[in-house]
N, C-alpha and C positions, 0 to 999 in steps of 0.2 A: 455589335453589342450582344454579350449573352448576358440571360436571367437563370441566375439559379436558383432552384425549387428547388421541393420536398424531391429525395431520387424514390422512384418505385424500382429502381437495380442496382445493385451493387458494384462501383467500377472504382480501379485506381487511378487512371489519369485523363483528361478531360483534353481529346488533344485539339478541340477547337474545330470550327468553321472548316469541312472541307465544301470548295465552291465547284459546283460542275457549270461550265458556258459551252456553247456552241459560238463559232467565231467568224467572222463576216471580214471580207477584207473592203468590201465597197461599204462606204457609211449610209449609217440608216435614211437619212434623208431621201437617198439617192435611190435606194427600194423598195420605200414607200410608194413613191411618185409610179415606179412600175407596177408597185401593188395594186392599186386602186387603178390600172389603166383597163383601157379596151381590150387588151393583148393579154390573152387568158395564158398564152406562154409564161408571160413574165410576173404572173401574181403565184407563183411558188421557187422563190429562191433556193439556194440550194448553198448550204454552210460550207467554209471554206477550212475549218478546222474544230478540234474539243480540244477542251483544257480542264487541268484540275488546277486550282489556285493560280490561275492565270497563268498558267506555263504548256508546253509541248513543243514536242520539234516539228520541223514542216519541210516540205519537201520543194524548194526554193525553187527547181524546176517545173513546176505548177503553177507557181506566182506569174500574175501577167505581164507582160513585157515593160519595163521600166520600172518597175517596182522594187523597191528598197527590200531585202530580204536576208535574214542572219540564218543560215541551216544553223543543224544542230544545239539553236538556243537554250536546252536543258531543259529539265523537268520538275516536277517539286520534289521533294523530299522529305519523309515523314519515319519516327524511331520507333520502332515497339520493344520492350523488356519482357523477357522472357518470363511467362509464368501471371504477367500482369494480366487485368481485363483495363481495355482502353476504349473511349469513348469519344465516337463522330463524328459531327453535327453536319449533315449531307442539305449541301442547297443546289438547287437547279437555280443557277439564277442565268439562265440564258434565254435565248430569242425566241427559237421556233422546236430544240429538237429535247423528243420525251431521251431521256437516260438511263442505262442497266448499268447500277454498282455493284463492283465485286471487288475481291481481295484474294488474289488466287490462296489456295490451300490452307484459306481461314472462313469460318462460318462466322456469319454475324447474326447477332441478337436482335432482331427490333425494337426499339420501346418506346419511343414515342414518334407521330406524325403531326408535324405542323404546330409543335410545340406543345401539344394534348398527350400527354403519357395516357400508354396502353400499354394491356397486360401483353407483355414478352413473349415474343415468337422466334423461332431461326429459320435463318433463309440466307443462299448461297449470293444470292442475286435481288437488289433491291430498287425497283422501279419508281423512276421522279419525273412527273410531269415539269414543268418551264412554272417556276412559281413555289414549287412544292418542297417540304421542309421533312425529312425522315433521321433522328437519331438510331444511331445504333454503336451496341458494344460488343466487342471484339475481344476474342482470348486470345494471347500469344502463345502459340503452340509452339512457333518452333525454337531450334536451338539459336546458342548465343549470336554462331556467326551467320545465321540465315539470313538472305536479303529475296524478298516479295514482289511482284507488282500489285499494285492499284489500278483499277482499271475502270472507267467506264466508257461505254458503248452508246452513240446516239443509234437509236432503231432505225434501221433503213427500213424495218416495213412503216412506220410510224410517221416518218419526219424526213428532212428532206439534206442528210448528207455526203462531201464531197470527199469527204475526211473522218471515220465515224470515231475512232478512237482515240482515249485521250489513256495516258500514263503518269502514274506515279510512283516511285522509289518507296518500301517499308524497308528500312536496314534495321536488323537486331543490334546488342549494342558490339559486338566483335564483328562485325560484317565486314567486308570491305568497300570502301564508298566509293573508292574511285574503281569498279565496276558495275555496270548495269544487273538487274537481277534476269535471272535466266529461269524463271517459274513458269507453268503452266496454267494457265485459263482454263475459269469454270465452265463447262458447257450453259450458252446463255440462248433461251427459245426467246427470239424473235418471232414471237407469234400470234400475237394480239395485244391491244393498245389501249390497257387497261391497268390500274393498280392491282393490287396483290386482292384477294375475294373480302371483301365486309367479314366476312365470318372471322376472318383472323386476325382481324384489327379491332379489336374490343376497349374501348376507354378504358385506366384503372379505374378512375374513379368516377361509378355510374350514375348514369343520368337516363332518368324515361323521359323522352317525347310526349304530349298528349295525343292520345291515339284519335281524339277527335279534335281535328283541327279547325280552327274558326273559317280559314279559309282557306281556300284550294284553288292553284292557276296551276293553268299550262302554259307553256311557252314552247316554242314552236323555233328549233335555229334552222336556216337554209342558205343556200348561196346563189349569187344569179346577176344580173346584170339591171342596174338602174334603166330609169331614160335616156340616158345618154349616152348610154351603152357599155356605163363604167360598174369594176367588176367588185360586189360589195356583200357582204355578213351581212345576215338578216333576223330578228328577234320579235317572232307574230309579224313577220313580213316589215317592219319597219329597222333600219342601220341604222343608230346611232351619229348622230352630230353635234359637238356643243358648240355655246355660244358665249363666250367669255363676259358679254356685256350682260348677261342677270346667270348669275349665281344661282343654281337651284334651291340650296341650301339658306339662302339670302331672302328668296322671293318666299319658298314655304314661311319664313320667320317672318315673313311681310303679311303673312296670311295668303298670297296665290298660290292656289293651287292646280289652276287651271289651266293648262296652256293649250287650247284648240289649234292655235295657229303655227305650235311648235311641235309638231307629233314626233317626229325626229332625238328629239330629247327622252324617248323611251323612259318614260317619270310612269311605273303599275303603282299606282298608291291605295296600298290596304286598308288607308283610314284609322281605327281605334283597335281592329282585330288582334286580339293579343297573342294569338300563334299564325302560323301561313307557312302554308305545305305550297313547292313547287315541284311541278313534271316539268323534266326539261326532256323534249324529245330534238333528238340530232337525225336529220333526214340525209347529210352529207357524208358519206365514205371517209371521213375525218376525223379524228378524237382532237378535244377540247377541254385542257384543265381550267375549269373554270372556278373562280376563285372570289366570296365574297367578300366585303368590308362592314365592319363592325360588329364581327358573328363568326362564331362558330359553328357552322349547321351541320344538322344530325343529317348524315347520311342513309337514307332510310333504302335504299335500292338501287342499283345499277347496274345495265349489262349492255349487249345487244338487242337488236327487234326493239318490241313495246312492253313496255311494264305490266304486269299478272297481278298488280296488286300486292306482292309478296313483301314482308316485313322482313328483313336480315337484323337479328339480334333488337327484337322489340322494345325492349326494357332495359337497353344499353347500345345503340346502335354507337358507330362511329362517327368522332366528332372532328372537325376538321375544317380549314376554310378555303383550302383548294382542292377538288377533287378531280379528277381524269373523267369527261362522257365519251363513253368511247365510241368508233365510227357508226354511223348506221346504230345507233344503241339511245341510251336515255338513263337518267339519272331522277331519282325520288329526294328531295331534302324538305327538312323542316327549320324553321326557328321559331323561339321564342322575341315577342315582338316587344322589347325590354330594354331597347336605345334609339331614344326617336331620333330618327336624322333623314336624311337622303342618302343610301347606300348602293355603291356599283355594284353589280354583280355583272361580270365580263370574263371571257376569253385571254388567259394567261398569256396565251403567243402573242407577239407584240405584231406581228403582220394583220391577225384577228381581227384584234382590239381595235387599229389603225383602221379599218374595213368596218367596221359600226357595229361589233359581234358586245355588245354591252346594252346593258338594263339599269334603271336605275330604279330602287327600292324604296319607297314613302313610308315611314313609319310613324304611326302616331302623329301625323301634322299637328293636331292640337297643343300638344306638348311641345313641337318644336316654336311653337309663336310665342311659349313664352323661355323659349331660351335667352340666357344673353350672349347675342355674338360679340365676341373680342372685338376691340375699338382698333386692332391694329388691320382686322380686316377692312372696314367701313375706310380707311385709310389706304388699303391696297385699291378698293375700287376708287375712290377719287384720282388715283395716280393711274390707273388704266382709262380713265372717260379722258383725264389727259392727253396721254398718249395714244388712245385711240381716235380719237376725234382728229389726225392728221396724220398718223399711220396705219394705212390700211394694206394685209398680206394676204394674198389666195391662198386659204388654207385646204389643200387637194386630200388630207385624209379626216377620219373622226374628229380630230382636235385632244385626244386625249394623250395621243403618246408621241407628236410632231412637234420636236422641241429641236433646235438648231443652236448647239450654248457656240459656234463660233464669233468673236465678237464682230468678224467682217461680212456675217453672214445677218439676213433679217433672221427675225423673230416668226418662223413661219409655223407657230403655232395659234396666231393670232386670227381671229374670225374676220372677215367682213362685214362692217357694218351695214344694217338694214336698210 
């Protein structure tokens, strides 16, 4: 689905959704269960392909032994007119690996991230965390019959692939199709695991942060091994676990807000505070897009090492609800506390997330008691005390992204009851 707004740029054609994935040939269930094991080998996978709108070719001779495999299965294919400006919508919407988009021998425009227009920047090369949303427009330079690549690149220093490159076809409109383009690549620095600097990512339309914040955490990510010796994301030392049988959002609207016996459930509740500034310091050699819900927060700082305190664009920082902390680095954000709920704030990679790299946000509980929850929920949980009170599945990761839709397979997103 796209929404179209106010343009703060001027484009003629809107060429839609390009998706960037990284591609797994073993299904996720199945690297999960390595994820979370003892065997610190097997909790970083390693991608078996990129795509752009679900296409690339693969090198069949790779594939493991018995495996169904088409070479050559094609690419996507996209038109540019000559003289136009063209407009496109870049998603990362894959697993684990950050992305470098280019277009050989065409510059593109930034203008908005994550669906927040900002003031217009160019750049050869536009870097997407797993989560992360960058528009950009594009002038067709060349002539009529010119055909381009599309290109992006998972970071081999960033992420972990086996297969970094993914292609797509730009034919002009006399090109000819039935040949691949034979263009040259931008020079692309693989060289640190960060978005492009705050300074150059300005909202158009400015917004000041309150420079004194009602409240202020830290949050502390690291990685390490449980009791058991199993290998797990950590958030102030606690990984994330849910519990399908109380609803966080349910219990706050119940008025609990307590849960001593559930520390797991990572619930920081800031209470009435109507702003709350978070340090997120990353202690691990790893970058983490991490990505809130129900918020746009102000990106107030991020680098490497430890925060100096320093404000990037004070009185318009960049707005955003996924951002990149990059390895050994840390991230400043603020919000306004302006939608009471219970909000994730988690680790975009889905191996992370699966591994307990998630927090949950309380805002405003008071406000939330007197919401009214939809009568259709009060009726999902009746249907889960159902069928939980006689099916019970070990569920071996967080609970938040271990979903099994096979219909011969359980439901091994489901908790254990207590």
């Amino acid at each position: 689905m796209i929404i179209h707004g106010p343009k703060n740029v001027r484009y003629d054609m809107d060429l839609g959704p390009v998706v960037l994935s990284d591609w797994y040939h073993t299904e996720y269930l199945s690297l999960v269960e390595e994820i979370v094991s003892t065997n610190i080998d097997l909790t970083r996978p390693s991608s078996d392909n990129n795509l752009i709108n679900g296409k690339m070719d693969f090198n069949c001779s790779t594939a493991p032994a018995g495996t169904q495999c088409t070479p050559h299965a094609g690419i996507s294919k996209f038109q540019f007119t000559t003289g136009k400006m063209h407009r496109l919508r870049l998603i990362n919407a894959g697993t684990e690996g950050m992305q470098r988009f280019s277009i050989d021998n065409h510059t593109m425009t930034v203008i908005a991230n994550d669906y927040v227009p900002i003031e217009p920047y160019e750049t050869d090369v536009v870097t997407l965390g797993v989560g992360q949303r960058t528009d950009v427009v594009v002038k067709a330079t060349g002539s009529a019959t010119d055909a381009v690549w599309m290109r992006s690149d998972i970071s081999v220093l960033c992420s972990s692939p086996t297969q970094p490159y993914a292609l797509a076809a730009i034919y002009y409109p006399q090109a000819n199709t039935s040949m691949r383009p034979n263009s040259t690549a931008w020079p692309v620095a693989d060289t640190s695991c960060g978005n492009d600097p705050l300074s150059s990512t300005v909202p158009y339309y400015p917004i000041t942060p309150d420079p004194n914040p009602a409240t202020t955490e830290t949050i502390v990510m690291n990685y390490g091994q449980n009791a058991t010796g199993h290998w797990l994301w950590t958030m102030n030392n606690s990984s994330f676990r849910a519990n399908y049988d109380d609803p966080l959002l349910l219990l706050v609207n119940e008025g609990n807000t307590s849960y001593p016996d559930d520390p797991e459930w990572n619930v920081h509740n800031f209470g009435s505070n109507k702003t709350i500034r978070i340090i997120v310091n990353n202690l691990i050699p790893t970058a983490h897009p991490m990505h809130i819900h129900g918020h746009n927060m102000f990106v107030l700082a991020e680098g490497q090492g430890t925060w100096d305190g320093t404000i990037v664009n004070p009185s318009n920082p960049q707005r955003r609800d996924t951002q990149i902390v990059q390895d050994s680095g840390y991230m400043v954000f603020q919000i306004n506390a302006d939608n009471p709920g219970v909000w994730p704030f988690h680790c975009h990679i889905a191996w992370h997330v699966s591994a307990g790299l998630y927090v949950n946000i309380l805002e405003n509980p008071a406000e939330v008691t007197e919401q009214q929850i939809p009568s259709i929920m009060a009726q999902t949980c009746v249907d889960w005390a159902t069928f939980a009170a006689n099916d019970v599945v070990d569920e071996y990761d967080s609970g938040l992204k271990s979903r099994d839709r096979s219909p011969s397979s359980p439901d091994r997103s489901i908790l254990p009851k207590p």
